[in-house]
mmCIF file of the N, C-alpha and C atoms, coordinates in Angstrom:
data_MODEL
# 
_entry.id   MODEL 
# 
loop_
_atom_site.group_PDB 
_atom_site.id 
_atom_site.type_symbol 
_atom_site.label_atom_id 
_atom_site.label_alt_id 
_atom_site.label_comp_id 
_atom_site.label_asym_id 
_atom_site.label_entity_id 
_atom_site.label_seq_id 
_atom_site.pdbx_PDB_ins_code 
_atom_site.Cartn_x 
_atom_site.Cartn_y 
_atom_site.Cartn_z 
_atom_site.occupancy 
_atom_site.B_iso_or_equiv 
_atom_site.pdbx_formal_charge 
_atom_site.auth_seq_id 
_atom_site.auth_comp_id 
_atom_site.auth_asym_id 
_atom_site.auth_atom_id 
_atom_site.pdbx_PDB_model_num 
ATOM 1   N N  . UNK A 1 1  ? 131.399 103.346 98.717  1.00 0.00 ? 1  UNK A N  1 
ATOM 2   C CA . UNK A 1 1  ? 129.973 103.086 98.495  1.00 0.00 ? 1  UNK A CA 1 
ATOM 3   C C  . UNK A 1 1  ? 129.142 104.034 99.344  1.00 0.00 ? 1  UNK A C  1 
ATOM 4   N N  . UNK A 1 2  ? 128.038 104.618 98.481  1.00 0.00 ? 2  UNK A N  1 
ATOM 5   C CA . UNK A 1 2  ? 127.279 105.537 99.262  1.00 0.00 ? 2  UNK A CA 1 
ATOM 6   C C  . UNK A 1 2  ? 126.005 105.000 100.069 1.00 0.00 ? 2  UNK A C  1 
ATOM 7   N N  . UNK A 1 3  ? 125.936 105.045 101.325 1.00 0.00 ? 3  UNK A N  1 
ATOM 8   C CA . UNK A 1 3  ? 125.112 103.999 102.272 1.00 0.00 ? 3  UNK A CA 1 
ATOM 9   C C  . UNK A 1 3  ? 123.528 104.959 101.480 1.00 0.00 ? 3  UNK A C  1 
ATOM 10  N N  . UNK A 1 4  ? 123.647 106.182 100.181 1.00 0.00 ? 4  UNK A N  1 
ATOM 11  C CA . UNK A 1 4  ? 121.683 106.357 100.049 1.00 0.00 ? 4  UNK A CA 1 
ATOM 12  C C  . UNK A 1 4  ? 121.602 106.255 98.564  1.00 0.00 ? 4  UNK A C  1 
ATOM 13  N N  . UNK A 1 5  ? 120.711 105.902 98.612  1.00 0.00 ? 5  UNK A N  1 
ATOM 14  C CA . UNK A 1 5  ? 120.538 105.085 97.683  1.00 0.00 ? 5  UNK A CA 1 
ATOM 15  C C  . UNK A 1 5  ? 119.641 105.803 96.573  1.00 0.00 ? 5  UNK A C  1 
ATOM 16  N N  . UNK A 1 6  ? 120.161 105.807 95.430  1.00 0.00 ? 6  UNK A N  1 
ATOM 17  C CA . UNK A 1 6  ? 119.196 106.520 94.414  1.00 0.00 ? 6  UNK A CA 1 
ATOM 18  C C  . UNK A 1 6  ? 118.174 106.500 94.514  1.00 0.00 ? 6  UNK A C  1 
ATOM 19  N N  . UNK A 1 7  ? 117.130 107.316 93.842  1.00 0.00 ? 7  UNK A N  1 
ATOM 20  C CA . UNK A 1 7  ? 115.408 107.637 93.694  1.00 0.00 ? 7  UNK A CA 1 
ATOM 21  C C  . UNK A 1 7  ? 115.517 106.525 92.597  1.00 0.00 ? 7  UNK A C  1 
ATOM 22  N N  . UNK A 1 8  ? 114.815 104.954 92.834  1.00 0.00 ? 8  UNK A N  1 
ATOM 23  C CA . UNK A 1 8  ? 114.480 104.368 91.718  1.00 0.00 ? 8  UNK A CA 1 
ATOM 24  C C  . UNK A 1 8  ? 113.818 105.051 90.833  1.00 0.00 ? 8  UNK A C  1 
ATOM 25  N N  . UNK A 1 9  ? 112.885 105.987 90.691  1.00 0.00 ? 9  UNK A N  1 
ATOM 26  C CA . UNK A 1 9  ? 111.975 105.884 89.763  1.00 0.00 ? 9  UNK A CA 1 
ATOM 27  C C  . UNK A 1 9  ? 112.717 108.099 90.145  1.00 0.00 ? 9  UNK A C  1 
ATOM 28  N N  . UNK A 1 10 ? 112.967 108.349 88.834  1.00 0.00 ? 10 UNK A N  1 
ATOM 29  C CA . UNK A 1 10 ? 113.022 110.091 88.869  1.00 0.00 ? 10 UNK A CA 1 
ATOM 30  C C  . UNK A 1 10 ? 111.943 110.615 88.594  1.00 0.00 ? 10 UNK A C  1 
ATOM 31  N N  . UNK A 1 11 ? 111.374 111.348 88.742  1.00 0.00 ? 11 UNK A N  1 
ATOM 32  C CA . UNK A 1 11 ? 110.715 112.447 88.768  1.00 0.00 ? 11 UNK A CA 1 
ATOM 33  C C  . UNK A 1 11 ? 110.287 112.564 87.408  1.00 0.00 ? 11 UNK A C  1 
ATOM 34  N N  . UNK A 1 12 ? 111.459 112.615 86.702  1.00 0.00 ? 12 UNK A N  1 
ATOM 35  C CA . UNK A 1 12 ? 110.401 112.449 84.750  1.00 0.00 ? 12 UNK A CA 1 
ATOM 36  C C  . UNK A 1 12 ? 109.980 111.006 84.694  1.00 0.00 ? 12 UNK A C  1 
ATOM 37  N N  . UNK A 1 13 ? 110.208 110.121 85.192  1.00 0.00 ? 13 UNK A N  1 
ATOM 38  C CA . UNK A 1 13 ? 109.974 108.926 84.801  1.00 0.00 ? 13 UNK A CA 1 
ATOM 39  C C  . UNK A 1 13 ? 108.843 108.633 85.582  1.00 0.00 ? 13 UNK A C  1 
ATOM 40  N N  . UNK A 1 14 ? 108.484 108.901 86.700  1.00 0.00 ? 14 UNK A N  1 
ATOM 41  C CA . UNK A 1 14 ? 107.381 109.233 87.172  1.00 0.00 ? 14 UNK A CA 1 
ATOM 42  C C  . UNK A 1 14 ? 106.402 109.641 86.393  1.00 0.00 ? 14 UNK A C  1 
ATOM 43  N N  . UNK A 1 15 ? 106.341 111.111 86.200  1.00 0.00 ? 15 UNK A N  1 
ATOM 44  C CA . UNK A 1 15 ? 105.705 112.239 85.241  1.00 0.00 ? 15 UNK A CA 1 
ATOM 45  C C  . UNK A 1 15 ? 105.603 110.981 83.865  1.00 0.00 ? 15 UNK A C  1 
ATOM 46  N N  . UNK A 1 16 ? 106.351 110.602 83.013  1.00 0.00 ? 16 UNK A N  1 
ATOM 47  C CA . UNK A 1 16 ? 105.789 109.714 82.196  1.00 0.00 ? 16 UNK A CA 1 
ATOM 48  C C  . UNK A 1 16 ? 104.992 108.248 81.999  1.00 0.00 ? 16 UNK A C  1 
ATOM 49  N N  . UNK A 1 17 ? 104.741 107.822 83.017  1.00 0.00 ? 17 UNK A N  1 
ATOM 50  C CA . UNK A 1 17 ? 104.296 106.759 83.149  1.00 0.00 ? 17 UNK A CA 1 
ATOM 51  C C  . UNK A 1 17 ? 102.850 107.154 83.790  1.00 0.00 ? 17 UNK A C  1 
ATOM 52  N N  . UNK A 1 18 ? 103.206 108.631 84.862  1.00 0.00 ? 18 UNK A N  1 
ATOM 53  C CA . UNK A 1 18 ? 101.949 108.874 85.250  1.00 0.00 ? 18 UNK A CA 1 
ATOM 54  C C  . UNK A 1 18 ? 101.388 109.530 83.508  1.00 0.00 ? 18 UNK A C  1 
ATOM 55  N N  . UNK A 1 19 ? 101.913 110.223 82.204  1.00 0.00 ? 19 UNK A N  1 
ATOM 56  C CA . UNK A 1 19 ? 101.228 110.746 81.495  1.00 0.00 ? 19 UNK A CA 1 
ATOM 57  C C  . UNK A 1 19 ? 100.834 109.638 80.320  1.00 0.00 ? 19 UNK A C  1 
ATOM 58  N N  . UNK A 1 20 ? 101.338 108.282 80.519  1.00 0.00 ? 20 UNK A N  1 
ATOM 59  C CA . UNK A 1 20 ? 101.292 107.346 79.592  1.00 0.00 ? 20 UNK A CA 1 
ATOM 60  C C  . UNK A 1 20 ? 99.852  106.793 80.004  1.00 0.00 ? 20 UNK A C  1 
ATOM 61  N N  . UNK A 1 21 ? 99.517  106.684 81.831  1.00 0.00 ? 21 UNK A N  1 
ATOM 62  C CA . UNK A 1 21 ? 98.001  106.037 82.478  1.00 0.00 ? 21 UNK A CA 1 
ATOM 63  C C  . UNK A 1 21 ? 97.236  106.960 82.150  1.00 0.00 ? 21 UNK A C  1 
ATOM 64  N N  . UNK A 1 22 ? 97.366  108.055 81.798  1.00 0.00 ? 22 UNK A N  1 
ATOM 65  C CA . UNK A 1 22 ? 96.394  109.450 81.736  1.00 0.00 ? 22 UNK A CA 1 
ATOM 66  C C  . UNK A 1 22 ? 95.532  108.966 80.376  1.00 0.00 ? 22 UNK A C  1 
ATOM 67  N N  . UNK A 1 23 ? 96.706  108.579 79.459  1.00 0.00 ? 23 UNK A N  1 
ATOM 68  C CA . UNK A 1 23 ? 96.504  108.553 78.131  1.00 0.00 ? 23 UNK A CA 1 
ATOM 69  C C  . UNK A 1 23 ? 95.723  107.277 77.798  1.00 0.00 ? 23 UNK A C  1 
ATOM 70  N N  . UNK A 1 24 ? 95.708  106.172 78.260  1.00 0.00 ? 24 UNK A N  1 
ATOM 71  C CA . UNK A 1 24 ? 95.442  104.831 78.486  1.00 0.00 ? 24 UNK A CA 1 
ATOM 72  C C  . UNK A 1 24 ? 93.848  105.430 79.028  1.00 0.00 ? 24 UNK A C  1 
ATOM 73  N N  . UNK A 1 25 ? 94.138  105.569 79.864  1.00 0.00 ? 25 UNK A N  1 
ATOM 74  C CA . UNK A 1 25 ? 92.412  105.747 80.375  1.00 0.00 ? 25 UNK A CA 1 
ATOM 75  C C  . UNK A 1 25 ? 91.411  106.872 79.650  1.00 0.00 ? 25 UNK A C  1 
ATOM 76  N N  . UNK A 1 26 ? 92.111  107.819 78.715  1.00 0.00 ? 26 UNK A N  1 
ATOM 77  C CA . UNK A 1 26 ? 91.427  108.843 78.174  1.00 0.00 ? 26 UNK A CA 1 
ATOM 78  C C  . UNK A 1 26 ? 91.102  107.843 77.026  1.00 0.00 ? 26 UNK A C  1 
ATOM 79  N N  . UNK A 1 27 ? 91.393  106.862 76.324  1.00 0.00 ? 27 UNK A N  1 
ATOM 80  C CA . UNK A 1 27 ? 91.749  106.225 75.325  1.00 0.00 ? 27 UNK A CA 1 
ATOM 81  C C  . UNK A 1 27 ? 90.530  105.270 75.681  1.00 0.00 ? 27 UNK A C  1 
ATOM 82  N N  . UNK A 1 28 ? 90.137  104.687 76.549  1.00 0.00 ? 28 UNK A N  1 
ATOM 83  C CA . UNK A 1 28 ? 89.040  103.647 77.294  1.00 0.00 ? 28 UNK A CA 1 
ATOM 84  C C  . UNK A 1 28 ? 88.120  104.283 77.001  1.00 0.00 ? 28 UNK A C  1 
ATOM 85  N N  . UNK A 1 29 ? 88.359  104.969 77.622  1.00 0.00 ? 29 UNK A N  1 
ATOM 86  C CA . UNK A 1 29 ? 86.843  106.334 77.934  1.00 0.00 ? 29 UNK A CA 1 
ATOM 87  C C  . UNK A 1 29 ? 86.251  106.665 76.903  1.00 0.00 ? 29 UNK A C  1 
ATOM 88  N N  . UNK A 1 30 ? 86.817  107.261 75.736  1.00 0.00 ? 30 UNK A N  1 
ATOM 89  C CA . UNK A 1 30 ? 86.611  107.689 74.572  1.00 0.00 ? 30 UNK A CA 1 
ATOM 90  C C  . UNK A 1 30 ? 86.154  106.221 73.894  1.00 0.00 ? 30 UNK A C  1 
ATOM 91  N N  . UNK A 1 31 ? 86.639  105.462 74.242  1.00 0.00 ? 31 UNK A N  1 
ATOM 92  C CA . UNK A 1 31 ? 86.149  103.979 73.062  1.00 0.00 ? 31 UNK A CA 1 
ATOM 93  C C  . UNK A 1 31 ? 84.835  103.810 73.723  1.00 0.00 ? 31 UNK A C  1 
ATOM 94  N N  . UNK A 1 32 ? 85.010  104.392 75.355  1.00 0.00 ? 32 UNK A N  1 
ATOM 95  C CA . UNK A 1 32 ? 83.266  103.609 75.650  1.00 0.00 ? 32 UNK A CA 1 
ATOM 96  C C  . UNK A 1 32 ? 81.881  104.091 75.709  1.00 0.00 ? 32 UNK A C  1 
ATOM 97  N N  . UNK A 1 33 ? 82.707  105.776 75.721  1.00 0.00 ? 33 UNK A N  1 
ATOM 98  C CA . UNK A 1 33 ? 81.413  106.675 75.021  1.00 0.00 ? 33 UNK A CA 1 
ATOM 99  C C  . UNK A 1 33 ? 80.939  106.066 73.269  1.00 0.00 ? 33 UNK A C  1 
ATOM 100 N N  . UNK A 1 34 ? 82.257  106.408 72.817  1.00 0.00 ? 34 UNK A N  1 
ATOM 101 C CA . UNK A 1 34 ? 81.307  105.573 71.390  1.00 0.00 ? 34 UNK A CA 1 
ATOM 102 C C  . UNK A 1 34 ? 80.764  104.451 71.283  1.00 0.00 ? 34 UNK A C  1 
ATOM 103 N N  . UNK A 1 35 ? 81.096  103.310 71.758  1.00 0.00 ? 35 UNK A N  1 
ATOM 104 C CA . UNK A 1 35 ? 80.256  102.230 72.075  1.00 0.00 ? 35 UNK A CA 1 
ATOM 105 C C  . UNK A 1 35 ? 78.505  102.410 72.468  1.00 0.00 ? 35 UNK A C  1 
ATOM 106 N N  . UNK A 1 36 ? 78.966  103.576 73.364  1.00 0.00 ? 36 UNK A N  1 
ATOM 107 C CA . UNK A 1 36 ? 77.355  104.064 73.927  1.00 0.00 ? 36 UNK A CA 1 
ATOM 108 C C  . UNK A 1 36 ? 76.710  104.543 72.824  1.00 0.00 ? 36 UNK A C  1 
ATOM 109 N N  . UNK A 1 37 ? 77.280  105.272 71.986  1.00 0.00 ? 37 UNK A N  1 
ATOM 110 C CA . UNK A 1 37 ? 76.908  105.794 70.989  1.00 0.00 ? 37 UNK A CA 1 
ATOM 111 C C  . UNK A 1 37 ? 76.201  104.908 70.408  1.00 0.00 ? 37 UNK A C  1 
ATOM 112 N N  . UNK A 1 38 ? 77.163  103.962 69.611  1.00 0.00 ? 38 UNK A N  1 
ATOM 113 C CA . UNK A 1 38 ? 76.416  103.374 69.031  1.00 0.00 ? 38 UNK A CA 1 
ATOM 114 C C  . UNK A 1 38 ? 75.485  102.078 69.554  1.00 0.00 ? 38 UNK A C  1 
ATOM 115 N N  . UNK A 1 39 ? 75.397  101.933 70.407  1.00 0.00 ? 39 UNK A N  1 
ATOM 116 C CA . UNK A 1 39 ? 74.640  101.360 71.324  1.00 0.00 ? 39 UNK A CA 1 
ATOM 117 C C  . UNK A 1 39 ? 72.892  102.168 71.393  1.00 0.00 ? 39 UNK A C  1 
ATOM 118 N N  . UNK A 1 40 ? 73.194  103.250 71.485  1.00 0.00 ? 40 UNK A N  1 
ATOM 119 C CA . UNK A 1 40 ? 71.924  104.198 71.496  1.00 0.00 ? 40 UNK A CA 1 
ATOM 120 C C  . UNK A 1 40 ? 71.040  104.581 70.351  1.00 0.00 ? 40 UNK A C  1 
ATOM 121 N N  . UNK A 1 41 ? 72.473  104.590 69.556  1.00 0.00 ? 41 UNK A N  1 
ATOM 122 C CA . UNK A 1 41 ? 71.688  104.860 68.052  1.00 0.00 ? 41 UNK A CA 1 
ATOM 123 C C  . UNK A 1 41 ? 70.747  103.450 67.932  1.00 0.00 ? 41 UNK A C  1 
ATOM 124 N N  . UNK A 1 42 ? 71.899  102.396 67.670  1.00 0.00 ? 42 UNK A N  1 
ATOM 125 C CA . UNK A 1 42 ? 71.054  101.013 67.232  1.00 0.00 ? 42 UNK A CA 1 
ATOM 126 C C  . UNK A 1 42 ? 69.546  100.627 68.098  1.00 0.00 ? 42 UNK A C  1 
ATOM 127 N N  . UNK A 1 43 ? 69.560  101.348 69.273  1.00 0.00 ? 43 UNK A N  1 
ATOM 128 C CA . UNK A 1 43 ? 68.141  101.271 70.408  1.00 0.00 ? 43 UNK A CA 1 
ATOM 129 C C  . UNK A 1 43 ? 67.248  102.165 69.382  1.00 0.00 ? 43 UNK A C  1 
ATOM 130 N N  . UNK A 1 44 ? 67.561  103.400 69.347  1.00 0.00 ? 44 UNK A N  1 
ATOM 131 C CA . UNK A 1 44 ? 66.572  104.112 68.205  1.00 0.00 ? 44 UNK A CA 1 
ATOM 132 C C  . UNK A 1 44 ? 66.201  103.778 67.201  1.00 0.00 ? 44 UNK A C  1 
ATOM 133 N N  . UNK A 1 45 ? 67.031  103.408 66.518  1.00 0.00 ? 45 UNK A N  1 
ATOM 134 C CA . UNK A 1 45 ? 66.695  102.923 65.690  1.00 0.00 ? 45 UNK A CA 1 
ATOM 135 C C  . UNK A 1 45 ? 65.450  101.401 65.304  1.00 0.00 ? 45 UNK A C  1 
ATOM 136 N N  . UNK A 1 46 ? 66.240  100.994 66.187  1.00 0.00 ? 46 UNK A N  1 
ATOM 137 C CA . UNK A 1 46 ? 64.869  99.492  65.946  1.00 0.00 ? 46 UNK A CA 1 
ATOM 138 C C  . UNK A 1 46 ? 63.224  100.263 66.855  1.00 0.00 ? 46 UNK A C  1 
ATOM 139 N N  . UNK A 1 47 ? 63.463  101.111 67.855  1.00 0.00 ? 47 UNK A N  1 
ATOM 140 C CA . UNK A 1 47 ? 62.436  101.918 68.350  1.00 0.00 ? 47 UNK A CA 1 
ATOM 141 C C  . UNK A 1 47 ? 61.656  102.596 67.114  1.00 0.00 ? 47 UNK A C  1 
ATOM 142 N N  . UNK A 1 48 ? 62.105  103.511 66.251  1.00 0.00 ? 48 UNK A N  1 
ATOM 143 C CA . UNK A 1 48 ? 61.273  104.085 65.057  1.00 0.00 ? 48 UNK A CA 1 
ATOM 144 C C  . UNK A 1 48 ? 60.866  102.843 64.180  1.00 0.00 ? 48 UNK A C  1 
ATOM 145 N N  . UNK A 1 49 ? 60.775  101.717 64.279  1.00 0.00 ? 49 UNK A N  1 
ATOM 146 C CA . UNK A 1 49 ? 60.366  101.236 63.311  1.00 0.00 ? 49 UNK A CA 1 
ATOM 147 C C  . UNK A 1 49 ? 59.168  100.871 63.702  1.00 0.00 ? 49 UNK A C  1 
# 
């Protein structure tokens, strides 16, 4: 038995989980700009009337 002990987590598996949160939060972001979007439009809109 080897008294050291593997890297739980390797280096790609790292790298993917860190590129899976990247993706997750680019994914938020993007839903909450459009929200704003349409959030802004619908303000203009009842404004021109």
């Amino acid at each position: 038995m080897s008294l050291i002990p593997g890297p739980a987590t390797s280096p790609q598996d790292r790298l993917s989980s860190l590129t899976a949160t990247v993706t997750e939060l680019t994914k938020t972001v993007q839903q909450g700009m459009a929200q704003q979007k349409q959030f802004l439009a619908a303000r203009d809109n009842m404004n021109s009337y």
